[in-house]
N, CA and C of each residue as an Amber inpcrd file, in Angstrom:
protein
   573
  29.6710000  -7.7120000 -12.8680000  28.7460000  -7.6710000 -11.7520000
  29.4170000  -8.2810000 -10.5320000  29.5300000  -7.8110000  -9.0280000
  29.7530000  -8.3170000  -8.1770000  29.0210000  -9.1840000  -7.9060000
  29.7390000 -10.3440000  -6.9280000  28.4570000 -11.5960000  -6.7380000
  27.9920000 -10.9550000  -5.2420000  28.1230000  -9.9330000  -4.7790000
  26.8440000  -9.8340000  -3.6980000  27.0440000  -8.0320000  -3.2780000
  25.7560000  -7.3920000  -3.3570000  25.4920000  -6.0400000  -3.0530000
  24.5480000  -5.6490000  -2.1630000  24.0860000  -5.0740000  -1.0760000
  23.0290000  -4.9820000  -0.1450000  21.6730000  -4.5990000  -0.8730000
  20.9020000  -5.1120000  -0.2510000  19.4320000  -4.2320000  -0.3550000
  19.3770000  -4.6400000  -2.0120000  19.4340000  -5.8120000  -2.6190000
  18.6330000  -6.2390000  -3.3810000  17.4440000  -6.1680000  -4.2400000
  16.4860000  -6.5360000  -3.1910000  15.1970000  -6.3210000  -3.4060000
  15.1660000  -4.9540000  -3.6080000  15.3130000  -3.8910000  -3.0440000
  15.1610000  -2.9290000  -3.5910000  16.0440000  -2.1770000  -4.5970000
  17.1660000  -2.4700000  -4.9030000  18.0350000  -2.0120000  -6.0500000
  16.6130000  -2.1570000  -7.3160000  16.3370000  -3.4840000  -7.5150000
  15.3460000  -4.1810000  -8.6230000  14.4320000  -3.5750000  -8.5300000
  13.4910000  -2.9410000  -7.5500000  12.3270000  -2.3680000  -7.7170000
  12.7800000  -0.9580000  -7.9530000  13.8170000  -0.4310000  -7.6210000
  13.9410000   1.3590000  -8.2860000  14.5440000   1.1000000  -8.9800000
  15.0930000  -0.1930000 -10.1500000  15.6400000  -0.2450000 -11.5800000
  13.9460000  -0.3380000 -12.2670000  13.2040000  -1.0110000 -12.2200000
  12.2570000  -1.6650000 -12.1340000  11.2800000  -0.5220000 -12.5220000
  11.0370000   0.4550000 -11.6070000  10.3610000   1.7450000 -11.6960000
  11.0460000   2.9240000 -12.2930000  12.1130000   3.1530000 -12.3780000
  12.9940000   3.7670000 -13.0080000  12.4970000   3.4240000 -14.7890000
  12.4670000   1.9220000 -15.2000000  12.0140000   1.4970000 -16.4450000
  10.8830000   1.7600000 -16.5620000  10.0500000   1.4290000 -16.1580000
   8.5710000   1.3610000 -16.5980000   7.9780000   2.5610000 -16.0800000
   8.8310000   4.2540000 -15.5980000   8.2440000   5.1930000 -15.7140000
   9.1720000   5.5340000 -17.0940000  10.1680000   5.2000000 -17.5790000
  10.5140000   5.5530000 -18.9170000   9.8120000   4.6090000 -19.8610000
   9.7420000   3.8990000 -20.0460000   8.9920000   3.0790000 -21.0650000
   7.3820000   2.7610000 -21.2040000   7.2930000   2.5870000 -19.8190000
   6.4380000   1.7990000 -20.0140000   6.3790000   0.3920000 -19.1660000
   5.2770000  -0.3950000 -18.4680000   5.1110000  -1.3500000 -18.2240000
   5.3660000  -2.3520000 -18.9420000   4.5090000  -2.5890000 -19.7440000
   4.5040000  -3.7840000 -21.1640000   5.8310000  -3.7510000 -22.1780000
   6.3960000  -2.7860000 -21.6730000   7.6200000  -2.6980000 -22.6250000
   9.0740000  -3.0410000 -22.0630000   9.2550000  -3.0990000 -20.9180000
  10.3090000  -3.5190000 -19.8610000  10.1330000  -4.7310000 -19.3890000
  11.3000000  -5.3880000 -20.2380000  11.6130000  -6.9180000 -19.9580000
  11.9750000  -6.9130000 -18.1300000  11.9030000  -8.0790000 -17.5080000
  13.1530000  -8.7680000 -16.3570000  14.3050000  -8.7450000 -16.9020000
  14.9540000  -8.5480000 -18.1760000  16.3520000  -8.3870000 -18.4430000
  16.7460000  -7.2260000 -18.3900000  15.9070000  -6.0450000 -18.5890000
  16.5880000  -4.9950000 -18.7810000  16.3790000  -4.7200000 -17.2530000
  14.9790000  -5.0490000 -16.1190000  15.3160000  -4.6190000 -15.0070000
  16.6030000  -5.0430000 -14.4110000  16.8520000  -6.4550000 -14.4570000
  17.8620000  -7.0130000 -13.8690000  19.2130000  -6.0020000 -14.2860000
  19.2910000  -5.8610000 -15.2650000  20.5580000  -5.1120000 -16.1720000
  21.0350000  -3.6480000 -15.5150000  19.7800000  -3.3280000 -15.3680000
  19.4710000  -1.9680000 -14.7870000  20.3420000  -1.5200000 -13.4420000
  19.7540000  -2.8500000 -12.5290000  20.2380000  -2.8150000 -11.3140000
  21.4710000  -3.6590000 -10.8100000  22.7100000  -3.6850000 -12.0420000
  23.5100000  -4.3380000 -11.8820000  23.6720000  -6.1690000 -11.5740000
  21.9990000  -6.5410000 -11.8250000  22.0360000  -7.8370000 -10.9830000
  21.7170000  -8.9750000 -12.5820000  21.4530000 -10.3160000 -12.0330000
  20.8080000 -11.0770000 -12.9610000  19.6540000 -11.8060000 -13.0460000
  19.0560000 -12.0660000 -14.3210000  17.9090000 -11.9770000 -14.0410000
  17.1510000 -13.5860000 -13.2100000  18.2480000 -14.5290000 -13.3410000
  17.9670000 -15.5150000 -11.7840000  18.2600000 -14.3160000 -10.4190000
  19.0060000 -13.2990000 -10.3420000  18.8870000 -13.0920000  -9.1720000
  17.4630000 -12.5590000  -9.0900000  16.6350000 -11.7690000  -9.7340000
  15.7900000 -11.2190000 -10.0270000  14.8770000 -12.1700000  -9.9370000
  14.7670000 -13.4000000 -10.1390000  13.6010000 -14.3410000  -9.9230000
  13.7740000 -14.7240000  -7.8970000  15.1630000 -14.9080000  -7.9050000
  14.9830000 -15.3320000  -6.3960000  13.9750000 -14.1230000  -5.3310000
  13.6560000 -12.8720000  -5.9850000  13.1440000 -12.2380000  -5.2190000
  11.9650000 -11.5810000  -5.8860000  11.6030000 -12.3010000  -7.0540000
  10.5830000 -11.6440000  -7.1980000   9.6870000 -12.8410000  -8.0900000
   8.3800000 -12.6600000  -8.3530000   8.2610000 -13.8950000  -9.3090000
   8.0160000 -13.5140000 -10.6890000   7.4440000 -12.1630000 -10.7000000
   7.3640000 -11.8690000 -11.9580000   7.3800000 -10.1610000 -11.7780000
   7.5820000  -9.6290000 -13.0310000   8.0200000  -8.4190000 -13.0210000
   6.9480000  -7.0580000 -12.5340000   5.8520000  -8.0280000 -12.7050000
   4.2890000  -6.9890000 -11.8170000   4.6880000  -7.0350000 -10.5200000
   5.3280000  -8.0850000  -9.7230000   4.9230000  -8.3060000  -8.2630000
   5.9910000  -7.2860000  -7.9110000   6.9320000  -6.6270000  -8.4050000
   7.9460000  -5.5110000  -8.0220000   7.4900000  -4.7080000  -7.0240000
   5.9850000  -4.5210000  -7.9190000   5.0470000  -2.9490000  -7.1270000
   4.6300000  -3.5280000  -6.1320000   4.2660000  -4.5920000  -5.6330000
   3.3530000  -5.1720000  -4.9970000   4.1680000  -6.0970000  -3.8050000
   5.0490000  -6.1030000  -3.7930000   5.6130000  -7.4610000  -3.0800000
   6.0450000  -6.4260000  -1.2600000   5.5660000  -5.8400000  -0.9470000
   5.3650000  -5.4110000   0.3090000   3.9390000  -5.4600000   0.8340000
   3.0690000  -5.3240000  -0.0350000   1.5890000  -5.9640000   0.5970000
   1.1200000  -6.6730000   1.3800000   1.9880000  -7.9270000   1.6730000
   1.4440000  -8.4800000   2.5480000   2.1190000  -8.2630000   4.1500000
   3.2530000  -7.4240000   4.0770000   4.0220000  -6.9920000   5.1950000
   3.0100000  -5.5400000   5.7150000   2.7390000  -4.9110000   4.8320000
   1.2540000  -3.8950000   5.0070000  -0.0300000  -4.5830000   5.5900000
   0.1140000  -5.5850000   5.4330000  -1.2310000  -6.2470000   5.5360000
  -1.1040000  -6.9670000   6.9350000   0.1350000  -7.5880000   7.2270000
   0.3610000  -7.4310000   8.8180000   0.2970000  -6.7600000   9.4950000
   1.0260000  -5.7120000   9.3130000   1.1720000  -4.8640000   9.9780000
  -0.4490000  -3.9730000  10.3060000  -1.2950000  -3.9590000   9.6310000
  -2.5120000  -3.2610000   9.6940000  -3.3400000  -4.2000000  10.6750000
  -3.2500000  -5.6190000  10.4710000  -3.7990000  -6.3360000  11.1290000
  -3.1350000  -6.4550000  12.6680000  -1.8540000  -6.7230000  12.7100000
  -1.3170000  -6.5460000  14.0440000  -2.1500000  -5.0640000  15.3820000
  -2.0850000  -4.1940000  14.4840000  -2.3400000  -2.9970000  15.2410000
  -3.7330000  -3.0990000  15.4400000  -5.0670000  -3.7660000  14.3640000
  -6.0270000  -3.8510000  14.9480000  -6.5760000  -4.7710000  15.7370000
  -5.5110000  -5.8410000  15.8070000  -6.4460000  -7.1680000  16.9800000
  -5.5540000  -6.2750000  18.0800000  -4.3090000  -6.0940000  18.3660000
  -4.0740000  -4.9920000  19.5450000  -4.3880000  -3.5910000  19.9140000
  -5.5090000  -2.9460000  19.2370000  -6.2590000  -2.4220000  19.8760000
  -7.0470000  -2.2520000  21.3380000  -7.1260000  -1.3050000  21.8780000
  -7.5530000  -2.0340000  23.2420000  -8.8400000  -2.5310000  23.3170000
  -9.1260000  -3.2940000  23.9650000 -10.0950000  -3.9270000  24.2410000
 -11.8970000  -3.2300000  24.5700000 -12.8000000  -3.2290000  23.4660000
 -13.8210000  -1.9680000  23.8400000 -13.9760000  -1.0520000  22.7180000
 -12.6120000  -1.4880000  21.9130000 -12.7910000   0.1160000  21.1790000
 -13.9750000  -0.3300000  20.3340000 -14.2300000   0.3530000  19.5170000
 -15.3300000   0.6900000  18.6630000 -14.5860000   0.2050000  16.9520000
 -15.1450000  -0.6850000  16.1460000 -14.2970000  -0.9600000  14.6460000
 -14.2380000  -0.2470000  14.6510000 -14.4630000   0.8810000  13.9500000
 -13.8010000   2.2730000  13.5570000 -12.8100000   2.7620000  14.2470000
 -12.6750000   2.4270000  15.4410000 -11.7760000   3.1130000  16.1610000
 -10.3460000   2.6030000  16.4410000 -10.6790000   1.0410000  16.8900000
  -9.6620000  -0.1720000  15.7580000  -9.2040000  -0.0790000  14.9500000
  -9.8920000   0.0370000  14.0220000  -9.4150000   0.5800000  12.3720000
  -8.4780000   1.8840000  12.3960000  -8.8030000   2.9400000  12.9260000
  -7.7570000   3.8170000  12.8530000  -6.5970000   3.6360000  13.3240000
  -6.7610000   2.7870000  14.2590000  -5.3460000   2.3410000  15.2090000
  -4.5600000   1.9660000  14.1630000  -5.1410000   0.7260000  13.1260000
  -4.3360000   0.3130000  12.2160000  -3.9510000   1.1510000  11.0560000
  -5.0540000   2.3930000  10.2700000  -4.1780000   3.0160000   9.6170000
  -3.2890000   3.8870000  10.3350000  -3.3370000   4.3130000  11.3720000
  -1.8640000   5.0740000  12.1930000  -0.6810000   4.3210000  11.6920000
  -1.1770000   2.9300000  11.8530000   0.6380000   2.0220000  11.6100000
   0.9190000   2.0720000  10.2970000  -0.2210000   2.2030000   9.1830000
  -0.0340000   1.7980000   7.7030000   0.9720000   3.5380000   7.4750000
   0.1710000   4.1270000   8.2010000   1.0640000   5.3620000   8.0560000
   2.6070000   5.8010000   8.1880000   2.7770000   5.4350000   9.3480000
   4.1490000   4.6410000   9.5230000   5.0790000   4.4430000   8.5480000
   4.4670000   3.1860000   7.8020000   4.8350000   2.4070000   7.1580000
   5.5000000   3.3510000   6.1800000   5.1920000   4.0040000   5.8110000
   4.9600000   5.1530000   4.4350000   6.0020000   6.1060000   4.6100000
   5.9000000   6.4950000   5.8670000   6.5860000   7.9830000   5.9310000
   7.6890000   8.0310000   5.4200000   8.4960000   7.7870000   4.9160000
   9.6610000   8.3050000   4.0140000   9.9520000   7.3650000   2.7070000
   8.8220000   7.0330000   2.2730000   8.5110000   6.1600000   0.7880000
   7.6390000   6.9880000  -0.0250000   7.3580000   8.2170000   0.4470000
   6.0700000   9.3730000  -0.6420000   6.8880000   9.2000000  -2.0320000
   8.2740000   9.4120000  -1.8520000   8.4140000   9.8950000  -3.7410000
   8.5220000   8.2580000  -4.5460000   8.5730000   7.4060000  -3.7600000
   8.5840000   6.0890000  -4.3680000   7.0680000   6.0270000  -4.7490000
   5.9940000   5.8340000  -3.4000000   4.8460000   5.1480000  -3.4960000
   4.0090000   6.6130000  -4.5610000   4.7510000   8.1120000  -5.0720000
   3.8950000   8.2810000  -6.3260000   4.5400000   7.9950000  -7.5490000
   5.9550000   7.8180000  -7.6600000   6.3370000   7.4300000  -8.9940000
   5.6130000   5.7700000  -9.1990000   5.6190000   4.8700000  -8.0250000
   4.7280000   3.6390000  -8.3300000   3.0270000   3.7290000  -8.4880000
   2.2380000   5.0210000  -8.1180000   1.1180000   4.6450000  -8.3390000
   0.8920000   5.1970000  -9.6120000   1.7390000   6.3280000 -10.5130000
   1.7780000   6.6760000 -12.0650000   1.5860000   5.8070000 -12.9310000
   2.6840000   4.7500000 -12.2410000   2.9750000   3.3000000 -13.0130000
   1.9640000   2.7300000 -13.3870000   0.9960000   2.4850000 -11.8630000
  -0.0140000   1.3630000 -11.7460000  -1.5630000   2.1200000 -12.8590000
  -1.3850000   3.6680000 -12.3570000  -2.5680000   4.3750000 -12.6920000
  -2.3350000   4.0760000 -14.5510000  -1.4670000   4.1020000 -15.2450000
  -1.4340000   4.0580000 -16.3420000  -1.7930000   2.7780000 -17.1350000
  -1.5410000   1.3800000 -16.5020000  -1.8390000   0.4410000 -16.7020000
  -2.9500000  -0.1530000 -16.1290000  -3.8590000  -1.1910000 -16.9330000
  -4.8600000  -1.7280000 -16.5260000  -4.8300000  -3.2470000 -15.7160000
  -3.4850000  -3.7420000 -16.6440000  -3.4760000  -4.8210000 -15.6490000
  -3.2070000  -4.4930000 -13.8970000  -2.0730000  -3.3990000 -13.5050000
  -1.3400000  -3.0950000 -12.3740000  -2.9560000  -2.4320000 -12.1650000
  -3.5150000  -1.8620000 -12.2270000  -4.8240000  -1.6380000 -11.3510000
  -5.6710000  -2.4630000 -10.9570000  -5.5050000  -3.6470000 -11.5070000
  -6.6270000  -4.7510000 -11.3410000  -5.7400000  -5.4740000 -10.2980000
  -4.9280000  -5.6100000  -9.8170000  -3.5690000  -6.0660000  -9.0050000
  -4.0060000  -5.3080000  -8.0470000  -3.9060000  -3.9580000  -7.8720000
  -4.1930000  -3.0240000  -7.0320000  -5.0850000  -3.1310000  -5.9960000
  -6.3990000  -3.0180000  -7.2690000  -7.5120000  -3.2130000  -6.1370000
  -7.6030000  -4.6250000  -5.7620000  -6.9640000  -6.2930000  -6.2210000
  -7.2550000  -7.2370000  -5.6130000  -6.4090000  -6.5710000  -4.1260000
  -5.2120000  -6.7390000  -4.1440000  -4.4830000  -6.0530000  -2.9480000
  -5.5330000  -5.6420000  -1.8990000  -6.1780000  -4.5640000  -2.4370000
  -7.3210000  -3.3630000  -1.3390000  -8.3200000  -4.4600000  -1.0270000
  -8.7850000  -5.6570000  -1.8310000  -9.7900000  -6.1350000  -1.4910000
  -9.4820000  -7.3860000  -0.3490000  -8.0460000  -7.8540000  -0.7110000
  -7.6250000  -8.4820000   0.1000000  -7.2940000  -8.2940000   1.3990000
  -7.0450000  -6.8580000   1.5480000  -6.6480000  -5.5530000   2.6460000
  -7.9460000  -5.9520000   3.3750000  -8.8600000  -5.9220000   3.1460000
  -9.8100000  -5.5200000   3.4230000 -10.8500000  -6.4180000   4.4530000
 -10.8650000  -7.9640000   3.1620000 -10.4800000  -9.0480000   4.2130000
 -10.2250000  -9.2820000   4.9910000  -8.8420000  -9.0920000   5.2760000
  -8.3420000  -9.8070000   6.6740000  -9.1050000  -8.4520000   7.5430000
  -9.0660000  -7.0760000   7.5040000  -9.2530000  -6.3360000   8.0660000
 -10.6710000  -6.7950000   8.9870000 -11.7280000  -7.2890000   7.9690000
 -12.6100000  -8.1460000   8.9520000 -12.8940000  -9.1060000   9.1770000
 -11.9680000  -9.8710000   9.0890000 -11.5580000 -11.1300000   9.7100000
 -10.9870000 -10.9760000  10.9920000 -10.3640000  -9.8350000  11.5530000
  -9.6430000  -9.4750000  12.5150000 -10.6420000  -8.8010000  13.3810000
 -11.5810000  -8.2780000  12.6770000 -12.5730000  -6.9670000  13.8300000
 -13.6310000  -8.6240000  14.0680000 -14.0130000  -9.4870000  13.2360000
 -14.9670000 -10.5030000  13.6160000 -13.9810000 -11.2500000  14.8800000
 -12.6950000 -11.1530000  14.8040000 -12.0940000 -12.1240000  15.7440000
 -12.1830000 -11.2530000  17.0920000 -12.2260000  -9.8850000  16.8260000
 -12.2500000  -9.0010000  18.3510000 -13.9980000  -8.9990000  18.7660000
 -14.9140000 -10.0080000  17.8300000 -15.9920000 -10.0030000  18.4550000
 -17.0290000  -8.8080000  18.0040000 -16.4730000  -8.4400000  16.5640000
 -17.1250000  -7.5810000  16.1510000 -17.9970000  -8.4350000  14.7670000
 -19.5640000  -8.3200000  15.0960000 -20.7110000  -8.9570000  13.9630000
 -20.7570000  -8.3770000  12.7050000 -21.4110000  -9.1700000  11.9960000
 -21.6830000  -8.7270000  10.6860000 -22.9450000  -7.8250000  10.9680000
 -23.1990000  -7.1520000  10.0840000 -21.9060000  -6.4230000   8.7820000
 -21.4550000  -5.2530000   9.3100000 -21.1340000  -5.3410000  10.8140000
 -20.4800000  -3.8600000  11.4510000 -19.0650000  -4.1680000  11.0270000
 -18.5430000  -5.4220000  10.8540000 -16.8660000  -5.9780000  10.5870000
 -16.4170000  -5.4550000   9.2230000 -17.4230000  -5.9400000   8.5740000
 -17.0880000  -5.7930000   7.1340000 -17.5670000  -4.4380000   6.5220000
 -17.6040000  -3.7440000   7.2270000 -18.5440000  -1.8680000   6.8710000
 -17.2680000  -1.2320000   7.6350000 -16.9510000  -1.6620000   8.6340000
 -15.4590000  -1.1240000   9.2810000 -14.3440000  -1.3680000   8.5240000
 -14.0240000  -2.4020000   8.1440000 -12.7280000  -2.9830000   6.9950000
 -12.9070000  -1.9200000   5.9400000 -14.5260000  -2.2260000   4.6900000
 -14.2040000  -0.9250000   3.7660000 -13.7370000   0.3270000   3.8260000
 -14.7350000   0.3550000   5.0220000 -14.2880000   2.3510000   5.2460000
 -13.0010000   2.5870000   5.3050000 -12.0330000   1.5570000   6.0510000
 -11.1120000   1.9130000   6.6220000 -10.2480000   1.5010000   5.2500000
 -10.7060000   0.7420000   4.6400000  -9.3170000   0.6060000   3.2140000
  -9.9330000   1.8030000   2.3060000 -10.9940000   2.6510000   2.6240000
 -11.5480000   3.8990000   2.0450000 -10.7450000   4.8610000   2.1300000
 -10.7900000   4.9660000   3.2800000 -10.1480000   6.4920000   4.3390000
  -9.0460000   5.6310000   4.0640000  -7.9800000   4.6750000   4.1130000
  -6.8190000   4.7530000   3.2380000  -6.2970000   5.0020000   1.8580000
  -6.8290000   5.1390000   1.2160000  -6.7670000   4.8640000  -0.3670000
  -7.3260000   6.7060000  -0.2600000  -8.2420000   6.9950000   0.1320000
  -8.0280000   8.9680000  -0.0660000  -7.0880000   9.4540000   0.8040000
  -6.5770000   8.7140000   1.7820000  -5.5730000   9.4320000   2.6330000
  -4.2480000   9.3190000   1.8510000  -4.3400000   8.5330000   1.3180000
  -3.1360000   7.8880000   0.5250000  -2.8490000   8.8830000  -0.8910000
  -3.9310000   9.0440000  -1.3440000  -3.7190000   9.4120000  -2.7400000
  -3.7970000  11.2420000  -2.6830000  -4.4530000  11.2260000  -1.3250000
  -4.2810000  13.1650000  -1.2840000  -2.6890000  13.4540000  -0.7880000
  -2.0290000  12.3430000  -0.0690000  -0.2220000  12.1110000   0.1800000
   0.2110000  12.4760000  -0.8370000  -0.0770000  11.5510000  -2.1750000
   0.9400000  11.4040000  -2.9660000   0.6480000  12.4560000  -3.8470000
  -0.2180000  13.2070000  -3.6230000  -0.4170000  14.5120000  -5.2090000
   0.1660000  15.5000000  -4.6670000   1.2090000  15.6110000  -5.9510000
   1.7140000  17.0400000  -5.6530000   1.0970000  18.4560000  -5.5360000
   0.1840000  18.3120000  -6.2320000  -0.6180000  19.5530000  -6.0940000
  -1.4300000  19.7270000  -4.5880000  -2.1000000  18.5130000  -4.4980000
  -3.1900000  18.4310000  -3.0570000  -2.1970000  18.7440000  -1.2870000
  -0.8940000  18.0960000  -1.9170000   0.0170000  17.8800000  -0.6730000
   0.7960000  18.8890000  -1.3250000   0.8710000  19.8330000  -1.4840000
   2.7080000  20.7260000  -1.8130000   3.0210000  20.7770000  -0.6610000
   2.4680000  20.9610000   0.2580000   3.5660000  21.8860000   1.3910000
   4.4450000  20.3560000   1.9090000   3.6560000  19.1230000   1.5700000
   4.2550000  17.9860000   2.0110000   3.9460000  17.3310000   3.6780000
   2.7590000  17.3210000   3.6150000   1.8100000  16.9870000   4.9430000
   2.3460000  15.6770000   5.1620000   2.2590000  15.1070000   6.1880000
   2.4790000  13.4550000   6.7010000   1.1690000  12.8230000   6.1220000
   1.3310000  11.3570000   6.0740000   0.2820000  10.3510000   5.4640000
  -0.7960000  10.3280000   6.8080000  -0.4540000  10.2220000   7.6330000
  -1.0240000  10.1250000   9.0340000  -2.0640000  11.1570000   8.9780000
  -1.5930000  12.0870000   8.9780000  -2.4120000  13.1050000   8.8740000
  -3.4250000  13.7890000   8.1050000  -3.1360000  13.1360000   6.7990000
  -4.3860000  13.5140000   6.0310000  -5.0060000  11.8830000   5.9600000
  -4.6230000  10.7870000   6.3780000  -5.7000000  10.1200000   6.6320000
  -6.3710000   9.9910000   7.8600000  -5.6810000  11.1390000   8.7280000
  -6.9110000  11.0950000   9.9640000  -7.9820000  12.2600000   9.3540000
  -7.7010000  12.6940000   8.6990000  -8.3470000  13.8030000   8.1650000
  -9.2460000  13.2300000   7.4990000  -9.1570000  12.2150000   6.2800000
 -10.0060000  11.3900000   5.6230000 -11.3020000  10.4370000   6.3430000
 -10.5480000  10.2910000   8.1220000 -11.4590000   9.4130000   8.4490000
 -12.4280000  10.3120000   9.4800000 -12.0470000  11.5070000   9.5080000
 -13.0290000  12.5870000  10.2820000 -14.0770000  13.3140000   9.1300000
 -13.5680000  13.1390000   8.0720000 -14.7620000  13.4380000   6.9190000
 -15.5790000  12.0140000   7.1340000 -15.0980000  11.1870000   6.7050000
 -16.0300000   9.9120000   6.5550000 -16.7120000  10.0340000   7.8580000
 -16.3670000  10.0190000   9.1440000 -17.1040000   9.8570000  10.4180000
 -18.1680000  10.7100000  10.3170000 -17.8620000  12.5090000   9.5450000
 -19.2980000  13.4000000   9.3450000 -20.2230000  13.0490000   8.4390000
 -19.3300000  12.1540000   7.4160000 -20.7560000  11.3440000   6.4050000
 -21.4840000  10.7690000   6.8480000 -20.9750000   9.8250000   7.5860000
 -21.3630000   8.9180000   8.5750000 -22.6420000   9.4770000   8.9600000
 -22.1400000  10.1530000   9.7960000 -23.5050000  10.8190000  11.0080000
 -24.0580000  11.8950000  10.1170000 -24.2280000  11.7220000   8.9170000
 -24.8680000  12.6220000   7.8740000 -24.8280000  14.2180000   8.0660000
 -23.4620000  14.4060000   8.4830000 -23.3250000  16.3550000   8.3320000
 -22.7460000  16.5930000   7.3160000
């Protein structure tokens, strides 16, 4: 093993996912990820803490970033309209991670613990999301009805991305979650 190779953190998470879409979750040690990705498994602790947080350890850089874009929103807008500002950026975020973020949600969908991880994530998402619309002066429960929807209309914008069947032609994330949040807006107003 060389003592130093770029991009780390991610060597370990596509050894990482590479394993546990062949095996299995529960069945893939930190030794064999580490092994996998040429590294060891102290290097593997310096960047990760345990072998679940692989999938997960960009969440809270998502979770800035969603929040950044909605307290800079302009001033006036409407939560909902805030809120989209911020999934525009979550979208972003994504655009050239589709074949990662569906070989990782196979992972998660198959296991019960990685789903319960998942949705704390979304619920935590969700949180700050109105913690941020209450800080732009937005009341209850318009804050916290804006946050769900909007980790709503992410999570179907997200998951109509990653299906191969729903997405073949290979649509942007952006785009079918503006799409997600113009359905929700006709629920909304009950059409």
């Amino acid at each position: 093993m060389g003592r130093w190779e770029p991009n780390t953190p991610g060597r370990l998470a596509e050894a990482a996912l590479e394993l546990y879409s062949e095996r299995g979750y529960e069945q893939t040690t930190v030794a064999e990820i580490a092994k996998r990705a040429g590294l060891t498994e102290r290097t593997f602790f310096r960047h990760y803490a345990d072998k679940r947080e692989v999938l997960f350890s960009g969440s809270g850089d998502l979770e800035k970033l969603i929040v950044r874009a909605v307290a800079d929103a302009p001033e006036g807008a409407a939560p909902i309209d805030a809120v989209a500002l911020g999934l525009d950026a979550v979208s972003e975020f994504f655009a050239d991670r589709r074949d990662f973020a569906r070989r990782r949600q196979a992972v998660i969908t198959a296991n019960a613990e990685l789903q319960e991880r998942e949705l704390i994530k979304l619920a935590s998402l969700s949180a700050a999301l109105a913690d941020t619309l209450r800080r732009r002066g937005v009341t209850e429960p318009a804050a916290s009805l804006a946050a769900e929807a909007g980790v709503a209309v992410f999570k179907v914008g997200f998951e109509r991305w990653i299906d191969a069947a729903e997405n073949a032609e290979g649509r942007d994330m952006a785009q079918l979650v503006r799409e997600a949040l113009t359905e929700f807006r006709a629920v909304a107003a009950g059409r």
